[in-house]
PDB file of N, CA, C and O in Angstrom:
ATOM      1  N   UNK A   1       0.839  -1.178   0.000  1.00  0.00           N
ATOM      2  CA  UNK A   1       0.000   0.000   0.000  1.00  0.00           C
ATOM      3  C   UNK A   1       0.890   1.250   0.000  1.00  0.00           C
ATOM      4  O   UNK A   1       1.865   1.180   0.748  1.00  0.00           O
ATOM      5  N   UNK A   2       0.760   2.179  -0.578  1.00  0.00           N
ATOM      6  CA  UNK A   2       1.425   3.392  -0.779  1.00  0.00           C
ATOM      7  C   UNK A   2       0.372   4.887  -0.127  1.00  0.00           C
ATOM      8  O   UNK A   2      -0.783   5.312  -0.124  1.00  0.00           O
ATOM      9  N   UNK A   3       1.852   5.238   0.393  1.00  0.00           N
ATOM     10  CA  UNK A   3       1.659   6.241   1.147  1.00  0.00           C
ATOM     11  C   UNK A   3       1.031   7.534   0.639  1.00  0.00           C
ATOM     12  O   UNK A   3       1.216   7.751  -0.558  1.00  0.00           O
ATOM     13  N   UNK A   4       0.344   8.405   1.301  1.00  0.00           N
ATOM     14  CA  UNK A   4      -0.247   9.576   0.626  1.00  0.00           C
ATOM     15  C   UNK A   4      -0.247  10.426   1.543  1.00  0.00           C
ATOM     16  O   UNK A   4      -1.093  11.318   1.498  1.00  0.00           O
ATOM     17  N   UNK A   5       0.710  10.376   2.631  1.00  0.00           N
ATOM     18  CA  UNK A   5       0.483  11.346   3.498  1.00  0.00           C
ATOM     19  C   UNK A   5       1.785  11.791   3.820  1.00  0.00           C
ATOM     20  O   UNK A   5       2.693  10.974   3.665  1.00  0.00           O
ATOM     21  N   UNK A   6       2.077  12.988   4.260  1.00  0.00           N
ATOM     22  CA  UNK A   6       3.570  13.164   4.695  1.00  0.00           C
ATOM     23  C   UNK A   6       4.123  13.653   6.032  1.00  0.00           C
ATOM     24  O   UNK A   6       3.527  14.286   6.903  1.00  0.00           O
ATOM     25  N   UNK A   7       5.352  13.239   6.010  1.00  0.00           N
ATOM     26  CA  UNK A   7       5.168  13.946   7.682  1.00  0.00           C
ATOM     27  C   UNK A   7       6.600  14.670   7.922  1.00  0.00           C
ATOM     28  O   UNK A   7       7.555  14.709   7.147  1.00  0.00           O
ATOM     29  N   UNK A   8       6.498  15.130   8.981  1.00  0.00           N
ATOM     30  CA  UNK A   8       7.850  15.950   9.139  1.00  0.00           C
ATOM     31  C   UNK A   8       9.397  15.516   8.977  1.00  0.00           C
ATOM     32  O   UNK A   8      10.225  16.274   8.472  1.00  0.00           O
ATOM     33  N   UNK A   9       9.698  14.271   9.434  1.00  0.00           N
ATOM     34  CA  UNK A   9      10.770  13.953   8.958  1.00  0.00           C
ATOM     35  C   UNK A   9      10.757  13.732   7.725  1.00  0.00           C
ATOM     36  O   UNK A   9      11.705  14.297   7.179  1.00  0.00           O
ATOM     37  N   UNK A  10       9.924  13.001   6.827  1.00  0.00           N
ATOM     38  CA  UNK A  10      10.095  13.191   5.220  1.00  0.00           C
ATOM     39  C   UNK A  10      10.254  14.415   4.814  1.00  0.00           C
ATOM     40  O   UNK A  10      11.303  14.614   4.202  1.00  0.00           O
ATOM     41  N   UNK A  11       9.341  15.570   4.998  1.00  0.00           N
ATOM     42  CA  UNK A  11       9.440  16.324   4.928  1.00  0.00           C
ATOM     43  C   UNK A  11      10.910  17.312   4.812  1.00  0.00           C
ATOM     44  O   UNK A  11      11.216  18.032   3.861  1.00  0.00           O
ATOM     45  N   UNK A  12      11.584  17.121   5.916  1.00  0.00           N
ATOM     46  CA  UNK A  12      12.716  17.762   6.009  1.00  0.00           C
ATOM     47  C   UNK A  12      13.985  17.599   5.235  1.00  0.00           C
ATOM     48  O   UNK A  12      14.892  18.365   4.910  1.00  0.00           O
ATOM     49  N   UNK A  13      13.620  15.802   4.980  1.00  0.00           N
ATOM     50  CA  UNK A  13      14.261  15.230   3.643  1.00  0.00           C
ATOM     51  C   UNK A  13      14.603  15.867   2.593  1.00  0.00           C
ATOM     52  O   UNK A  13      15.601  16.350   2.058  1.00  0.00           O
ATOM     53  N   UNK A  14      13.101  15.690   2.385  1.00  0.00           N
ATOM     54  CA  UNK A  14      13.025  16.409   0.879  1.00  0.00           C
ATOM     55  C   UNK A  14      13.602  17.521   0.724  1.00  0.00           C
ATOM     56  O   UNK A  14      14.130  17.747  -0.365  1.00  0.00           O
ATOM     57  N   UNK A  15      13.642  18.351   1.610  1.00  0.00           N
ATOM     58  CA  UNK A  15      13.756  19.941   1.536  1.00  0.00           C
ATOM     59  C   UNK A  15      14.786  20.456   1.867  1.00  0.00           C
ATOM     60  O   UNK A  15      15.107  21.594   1.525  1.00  0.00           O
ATOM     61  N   UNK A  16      15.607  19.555   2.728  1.00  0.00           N
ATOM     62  CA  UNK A  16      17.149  19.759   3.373  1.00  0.00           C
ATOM     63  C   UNK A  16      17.202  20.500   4.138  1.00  0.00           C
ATOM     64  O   UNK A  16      18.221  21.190   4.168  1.00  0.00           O
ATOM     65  N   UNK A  17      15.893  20.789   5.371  1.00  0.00           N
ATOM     66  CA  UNK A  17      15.866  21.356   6.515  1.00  0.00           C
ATOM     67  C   UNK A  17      15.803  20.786   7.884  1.00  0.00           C
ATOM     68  O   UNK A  17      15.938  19.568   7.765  1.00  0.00           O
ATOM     69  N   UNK A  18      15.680  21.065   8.940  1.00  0.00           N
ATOM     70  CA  UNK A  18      15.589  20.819  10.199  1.00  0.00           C
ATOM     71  C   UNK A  18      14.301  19.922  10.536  1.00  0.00           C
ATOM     72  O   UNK A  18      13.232  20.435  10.207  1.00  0.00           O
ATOM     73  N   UNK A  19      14.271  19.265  10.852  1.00  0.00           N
ATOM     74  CA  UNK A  19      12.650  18.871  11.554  1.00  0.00           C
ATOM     75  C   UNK A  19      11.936  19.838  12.041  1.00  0.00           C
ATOM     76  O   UNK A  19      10.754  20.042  11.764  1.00  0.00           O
ATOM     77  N   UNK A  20      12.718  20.577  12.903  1.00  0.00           N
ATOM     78  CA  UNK A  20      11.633  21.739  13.307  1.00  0.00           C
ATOM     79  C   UNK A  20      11.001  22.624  12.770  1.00  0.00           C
ATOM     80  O   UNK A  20       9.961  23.237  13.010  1.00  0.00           O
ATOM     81  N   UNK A  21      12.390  22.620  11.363  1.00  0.00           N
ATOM     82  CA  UNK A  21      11.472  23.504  10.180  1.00  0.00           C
ATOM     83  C   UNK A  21      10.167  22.982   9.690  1.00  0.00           C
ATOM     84  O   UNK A  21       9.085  23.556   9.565  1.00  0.00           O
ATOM     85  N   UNK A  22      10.612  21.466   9.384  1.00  0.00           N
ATOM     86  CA  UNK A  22       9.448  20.963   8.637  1.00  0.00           C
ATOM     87  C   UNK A  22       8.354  21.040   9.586  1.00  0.00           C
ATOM     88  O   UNK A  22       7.411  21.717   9.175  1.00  0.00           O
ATOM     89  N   UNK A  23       8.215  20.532  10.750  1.00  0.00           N
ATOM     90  CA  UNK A  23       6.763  20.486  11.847  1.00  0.00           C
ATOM     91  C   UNK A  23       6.597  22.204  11.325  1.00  0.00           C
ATOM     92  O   UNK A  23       5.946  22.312  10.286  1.00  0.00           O
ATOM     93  N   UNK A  24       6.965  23.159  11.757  1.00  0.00           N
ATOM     94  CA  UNK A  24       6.233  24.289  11.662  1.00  0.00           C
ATOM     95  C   UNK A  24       6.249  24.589  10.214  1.00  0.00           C
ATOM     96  O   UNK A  24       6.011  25.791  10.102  1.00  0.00           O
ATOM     97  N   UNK A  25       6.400  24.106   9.190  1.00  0.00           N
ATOM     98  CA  UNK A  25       5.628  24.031   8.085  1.00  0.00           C
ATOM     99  C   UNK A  25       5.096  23.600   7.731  1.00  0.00           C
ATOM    100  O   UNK A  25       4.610  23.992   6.670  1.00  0.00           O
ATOM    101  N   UNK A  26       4.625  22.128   8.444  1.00  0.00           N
ATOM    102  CA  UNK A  26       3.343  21.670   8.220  1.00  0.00           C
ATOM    103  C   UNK A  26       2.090  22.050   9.243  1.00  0.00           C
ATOM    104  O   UNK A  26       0.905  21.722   9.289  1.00  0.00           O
ATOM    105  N   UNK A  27       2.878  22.838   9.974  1.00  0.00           N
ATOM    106  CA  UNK A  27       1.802  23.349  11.004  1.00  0.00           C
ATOM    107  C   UNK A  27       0.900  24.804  10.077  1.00  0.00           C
ATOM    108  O   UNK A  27      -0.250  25.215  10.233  1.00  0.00           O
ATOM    109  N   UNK A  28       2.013  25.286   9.109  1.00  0.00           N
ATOM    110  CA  UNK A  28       1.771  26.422   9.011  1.00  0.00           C
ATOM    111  C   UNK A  28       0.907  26.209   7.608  1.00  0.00           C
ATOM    112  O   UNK A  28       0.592  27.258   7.047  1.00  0.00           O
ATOM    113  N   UNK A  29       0.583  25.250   7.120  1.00  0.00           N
ATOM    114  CA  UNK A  29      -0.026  24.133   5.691  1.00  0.00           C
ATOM    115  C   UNK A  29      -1.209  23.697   6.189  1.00  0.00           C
ATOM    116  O   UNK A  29      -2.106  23.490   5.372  1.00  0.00           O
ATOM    117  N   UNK A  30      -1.464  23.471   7.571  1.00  0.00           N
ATOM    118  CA  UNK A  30      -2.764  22.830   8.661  1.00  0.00           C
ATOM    119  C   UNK A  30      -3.252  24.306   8.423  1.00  0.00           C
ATOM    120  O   UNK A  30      -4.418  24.349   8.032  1.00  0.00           O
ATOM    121  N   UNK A  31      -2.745  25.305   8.541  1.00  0.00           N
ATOM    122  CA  UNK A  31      -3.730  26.364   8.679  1.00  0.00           C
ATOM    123  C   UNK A  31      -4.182  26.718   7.186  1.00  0.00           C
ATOM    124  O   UNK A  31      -5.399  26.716   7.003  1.00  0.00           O
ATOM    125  N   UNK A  32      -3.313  27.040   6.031  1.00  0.00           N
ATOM    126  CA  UNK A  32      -3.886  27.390   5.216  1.00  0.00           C
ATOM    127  C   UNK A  32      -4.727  26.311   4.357  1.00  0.00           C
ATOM    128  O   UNK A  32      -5.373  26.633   3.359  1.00  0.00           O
ATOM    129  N   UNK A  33      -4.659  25.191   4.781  1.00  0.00           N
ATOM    130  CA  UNK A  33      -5.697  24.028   4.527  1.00  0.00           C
ATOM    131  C   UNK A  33      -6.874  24.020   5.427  1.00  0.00           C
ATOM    132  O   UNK A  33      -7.682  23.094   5.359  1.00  0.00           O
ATOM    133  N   UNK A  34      -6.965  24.641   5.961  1.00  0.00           N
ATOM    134  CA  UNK A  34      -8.109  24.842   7.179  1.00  0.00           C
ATOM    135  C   UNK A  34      -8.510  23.307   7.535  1.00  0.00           C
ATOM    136  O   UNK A  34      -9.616  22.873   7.210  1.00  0.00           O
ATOM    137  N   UNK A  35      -7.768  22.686   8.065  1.00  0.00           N
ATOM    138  CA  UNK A  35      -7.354  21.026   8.588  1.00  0.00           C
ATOM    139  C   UNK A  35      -7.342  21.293   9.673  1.00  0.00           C
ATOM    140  O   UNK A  35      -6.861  22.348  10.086  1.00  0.00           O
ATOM    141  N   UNK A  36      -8.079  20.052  10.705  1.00  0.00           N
ATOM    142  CA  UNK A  36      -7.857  19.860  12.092  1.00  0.00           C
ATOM    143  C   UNK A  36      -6.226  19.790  12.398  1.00  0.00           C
ATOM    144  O   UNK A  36      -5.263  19.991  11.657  1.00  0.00           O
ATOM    145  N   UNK A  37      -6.309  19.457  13.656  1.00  0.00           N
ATOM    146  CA  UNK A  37      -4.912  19.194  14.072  1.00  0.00           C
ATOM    147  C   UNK A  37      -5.054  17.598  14.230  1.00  0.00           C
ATOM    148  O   UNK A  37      -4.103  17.219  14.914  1.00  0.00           O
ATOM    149  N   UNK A  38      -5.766  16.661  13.910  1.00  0.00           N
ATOM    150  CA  UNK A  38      -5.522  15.620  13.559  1.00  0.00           C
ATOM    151  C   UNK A  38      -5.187  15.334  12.307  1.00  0.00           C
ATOM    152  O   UNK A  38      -4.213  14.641  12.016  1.00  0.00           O
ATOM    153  N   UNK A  39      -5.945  15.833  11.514  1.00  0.00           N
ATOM    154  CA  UNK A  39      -5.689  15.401  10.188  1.00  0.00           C
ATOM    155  C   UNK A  39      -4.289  15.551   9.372  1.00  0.00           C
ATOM    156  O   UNK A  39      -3.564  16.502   9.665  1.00  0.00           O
ATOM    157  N   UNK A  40      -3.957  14.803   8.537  1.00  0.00           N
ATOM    158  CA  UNK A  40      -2.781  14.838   8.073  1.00  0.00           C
ATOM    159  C   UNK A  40      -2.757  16.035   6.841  1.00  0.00           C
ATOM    160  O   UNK A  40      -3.734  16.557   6.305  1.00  0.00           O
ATOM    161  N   UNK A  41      -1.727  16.213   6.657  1.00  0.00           N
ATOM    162  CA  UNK A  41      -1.221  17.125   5.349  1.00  0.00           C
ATOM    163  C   UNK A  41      -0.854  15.557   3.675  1.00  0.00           C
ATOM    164  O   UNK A  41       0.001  14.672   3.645  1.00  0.00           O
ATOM    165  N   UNK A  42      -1.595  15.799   2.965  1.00  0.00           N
ATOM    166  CA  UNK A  42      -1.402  15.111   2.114  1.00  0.00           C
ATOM    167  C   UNK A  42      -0.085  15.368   1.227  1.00  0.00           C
ATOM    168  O   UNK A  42       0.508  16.438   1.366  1.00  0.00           O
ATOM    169  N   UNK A  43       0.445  14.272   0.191  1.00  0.00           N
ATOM    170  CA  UNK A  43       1.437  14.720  -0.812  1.00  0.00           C
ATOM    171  C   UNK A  43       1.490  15.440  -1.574  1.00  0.00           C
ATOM    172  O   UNK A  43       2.493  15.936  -2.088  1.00  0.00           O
ATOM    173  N   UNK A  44       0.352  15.633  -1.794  1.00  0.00           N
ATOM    174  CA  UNK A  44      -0.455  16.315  -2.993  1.00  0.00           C
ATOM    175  C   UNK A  44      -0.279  17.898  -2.144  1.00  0.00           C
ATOM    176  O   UNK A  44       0.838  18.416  -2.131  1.00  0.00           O
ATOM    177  N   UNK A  45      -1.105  18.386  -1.662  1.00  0.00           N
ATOM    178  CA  UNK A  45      -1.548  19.579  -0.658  1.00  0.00           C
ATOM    179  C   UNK A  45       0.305  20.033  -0.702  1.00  0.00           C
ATOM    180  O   UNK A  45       0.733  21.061  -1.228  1.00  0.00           O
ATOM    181  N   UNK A  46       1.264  18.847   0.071  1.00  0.00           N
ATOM    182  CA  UNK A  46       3.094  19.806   0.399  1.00  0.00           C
ATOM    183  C   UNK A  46       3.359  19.771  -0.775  1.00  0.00           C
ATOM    184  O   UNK A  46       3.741  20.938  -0.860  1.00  0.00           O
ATOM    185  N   UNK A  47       3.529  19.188  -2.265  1.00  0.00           N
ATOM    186  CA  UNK A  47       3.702  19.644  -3.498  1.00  0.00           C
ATOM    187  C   UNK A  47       3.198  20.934  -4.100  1.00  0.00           C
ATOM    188  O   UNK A  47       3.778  21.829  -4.713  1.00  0.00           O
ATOM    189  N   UNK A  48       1.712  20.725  -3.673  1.00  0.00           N
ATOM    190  CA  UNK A  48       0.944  22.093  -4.549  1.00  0.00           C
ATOM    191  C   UNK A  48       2.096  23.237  -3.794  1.00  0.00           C
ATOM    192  O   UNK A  48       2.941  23.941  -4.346  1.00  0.00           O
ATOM    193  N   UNK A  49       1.760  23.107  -2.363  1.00  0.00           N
ATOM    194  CA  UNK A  49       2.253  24.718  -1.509  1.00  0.00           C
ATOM    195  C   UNK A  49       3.865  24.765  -1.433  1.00  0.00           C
ATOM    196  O   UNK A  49       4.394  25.806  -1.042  1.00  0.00           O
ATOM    197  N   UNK A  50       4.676  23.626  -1.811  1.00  0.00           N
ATOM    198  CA  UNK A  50       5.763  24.403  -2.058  1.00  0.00           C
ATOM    199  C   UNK A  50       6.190  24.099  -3.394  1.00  0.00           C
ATOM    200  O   UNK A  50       7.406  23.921  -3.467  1.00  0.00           O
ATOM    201  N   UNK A  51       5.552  23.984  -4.487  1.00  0.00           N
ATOM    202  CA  UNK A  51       5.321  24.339  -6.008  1.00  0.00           C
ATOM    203  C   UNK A  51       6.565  22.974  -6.286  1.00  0.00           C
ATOM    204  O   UNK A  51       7.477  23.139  -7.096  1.00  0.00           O
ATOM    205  N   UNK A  52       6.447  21.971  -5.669  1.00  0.00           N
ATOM    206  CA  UNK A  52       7.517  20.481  -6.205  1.00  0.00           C
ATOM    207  C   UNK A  52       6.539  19.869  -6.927  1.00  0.00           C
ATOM    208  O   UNK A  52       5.332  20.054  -6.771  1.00  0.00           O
ATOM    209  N   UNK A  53       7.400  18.643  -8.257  1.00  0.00           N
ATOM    210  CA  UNK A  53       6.621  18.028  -8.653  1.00  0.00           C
ATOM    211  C   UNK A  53       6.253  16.918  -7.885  1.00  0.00           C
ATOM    212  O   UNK A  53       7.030  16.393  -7.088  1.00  0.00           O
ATOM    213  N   UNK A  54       5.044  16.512  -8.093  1.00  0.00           N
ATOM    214  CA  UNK A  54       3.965  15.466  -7.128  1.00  0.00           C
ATOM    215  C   UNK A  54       4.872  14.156  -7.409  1.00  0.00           C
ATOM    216  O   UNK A  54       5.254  13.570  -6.396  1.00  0.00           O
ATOM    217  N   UNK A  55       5.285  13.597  -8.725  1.00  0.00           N
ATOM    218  CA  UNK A  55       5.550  12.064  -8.759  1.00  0.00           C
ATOM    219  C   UNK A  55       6.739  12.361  -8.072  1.00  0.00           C
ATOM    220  O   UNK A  55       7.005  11.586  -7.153  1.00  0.00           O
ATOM    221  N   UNK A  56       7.653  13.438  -8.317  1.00  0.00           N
ATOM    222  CA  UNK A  56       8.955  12.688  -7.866  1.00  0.00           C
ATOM    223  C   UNK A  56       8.493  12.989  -6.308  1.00  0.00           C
ATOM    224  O   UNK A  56       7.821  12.015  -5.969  1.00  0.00           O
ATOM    225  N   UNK A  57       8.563  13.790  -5.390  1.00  0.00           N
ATOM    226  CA  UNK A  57       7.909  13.412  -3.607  1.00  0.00           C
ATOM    227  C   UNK A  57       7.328  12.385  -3.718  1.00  0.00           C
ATOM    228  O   UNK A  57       7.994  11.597  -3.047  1.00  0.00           O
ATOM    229  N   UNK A  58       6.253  11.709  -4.262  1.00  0.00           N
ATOM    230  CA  UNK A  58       5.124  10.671  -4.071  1.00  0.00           C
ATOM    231  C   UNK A  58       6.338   9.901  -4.438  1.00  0.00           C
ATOM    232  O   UNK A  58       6.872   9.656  -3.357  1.00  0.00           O
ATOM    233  N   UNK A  59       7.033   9.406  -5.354  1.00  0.00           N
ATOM    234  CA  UNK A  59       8.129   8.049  -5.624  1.00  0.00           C
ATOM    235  C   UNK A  59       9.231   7.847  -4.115  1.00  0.00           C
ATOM    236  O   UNK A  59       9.537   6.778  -3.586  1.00  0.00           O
ATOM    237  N   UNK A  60       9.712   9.433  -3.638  1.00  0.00           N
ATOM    238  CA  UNK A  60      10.177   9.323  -2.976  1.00  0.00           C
ATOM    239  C   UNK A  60       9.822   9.072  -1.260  1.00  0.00           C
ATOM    240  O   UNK A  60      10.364   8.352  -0.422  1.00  0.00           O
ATOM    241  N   UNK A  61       8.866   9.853  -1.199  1.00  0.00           N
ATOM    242  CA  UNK A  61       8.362   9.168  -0.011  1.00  0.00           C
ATOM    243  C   UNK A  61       8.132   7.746   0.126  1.00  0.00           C
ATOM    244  O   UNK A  61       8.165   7.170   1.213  1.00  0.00           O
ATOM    245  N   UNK A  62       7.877   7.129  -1.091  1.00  0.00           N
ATOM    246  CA  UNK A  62       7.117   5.807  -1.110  1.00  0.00           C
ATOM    247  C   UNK A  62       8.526   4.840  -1.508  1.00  0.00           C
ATOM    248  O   UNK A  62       8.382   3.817  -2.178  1.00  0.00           O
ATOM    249  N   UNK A  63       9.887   5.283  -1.020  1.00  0.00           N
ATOM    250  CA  UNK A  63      10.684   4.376  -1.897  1.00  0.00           C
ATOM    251  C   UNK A  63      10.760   4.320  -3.409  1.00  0.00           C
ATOM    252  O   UNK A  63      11.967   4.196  -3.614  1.00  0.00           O
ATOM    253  N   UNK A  64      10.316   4.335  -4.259  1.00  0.00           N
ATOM    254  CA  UNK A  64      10.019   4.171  -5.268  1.00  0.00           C
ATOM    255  C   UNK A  64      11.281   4.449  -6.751  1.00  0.00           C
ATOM    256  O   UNK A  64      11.505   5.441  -7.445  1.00  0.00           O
ATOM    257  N   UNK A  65      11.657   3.551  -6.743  1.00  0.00           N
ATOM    258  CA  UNK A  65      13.522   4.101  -8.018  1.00  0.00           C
ATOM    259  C   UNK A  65      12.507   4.969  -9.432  1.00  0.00           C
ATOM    260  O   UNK A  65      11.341   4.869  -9.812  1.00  0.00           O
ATOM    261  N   UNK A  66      13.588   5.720  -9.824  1.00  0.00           N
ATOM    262  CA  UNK A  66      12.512   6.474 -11.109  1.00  0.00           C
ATOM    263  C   UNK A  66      13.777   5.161 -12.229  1.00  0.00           C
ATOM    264  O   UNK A  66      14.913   4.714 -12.073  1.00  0.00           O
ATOM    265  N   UNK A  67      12.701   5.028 -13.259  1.00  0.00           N
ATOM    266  CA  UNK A  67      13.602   4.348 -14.181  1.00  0.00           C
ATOM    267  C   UNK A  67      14.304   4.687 -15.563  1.00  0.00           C
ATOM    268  O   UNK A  67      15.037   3.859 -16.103  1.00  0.00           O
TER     269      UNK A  67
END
């Protein structure tokens, strides 16, 4: 099953920041998504808002080799 959700340590991955960066940017993505504080931030939603393409995050979060 493949993942569709992201979280702060991926997050920080991707982006080559701090964890703490990433939590308060997905904190700061909960708000302009008008999302509970349960709900997750999707792949889709951290692509759109920091303008990355969707397959390569979605391959990479998910493991996924490009071929």
């Amino acid at each position: 099953m493949k993942q569709i959700c992201i979280y702060p340590k991926e997050a920080a991955i991707i982006l080559g920041k701090s964890q703490t960066h990433a939590q308060t940017l997905l904190r700061t993505m909960k708000d302009v998504y008008n999302k509970k504080k349960h709900q997750a931030v999707t792949i889709r939603e951290f692509c759109e808002y920091m303008a990355l393409p969707f397959d390569d995050v979605f391959n990479m979060v998910n493991g996924i080799e490009k071929r």
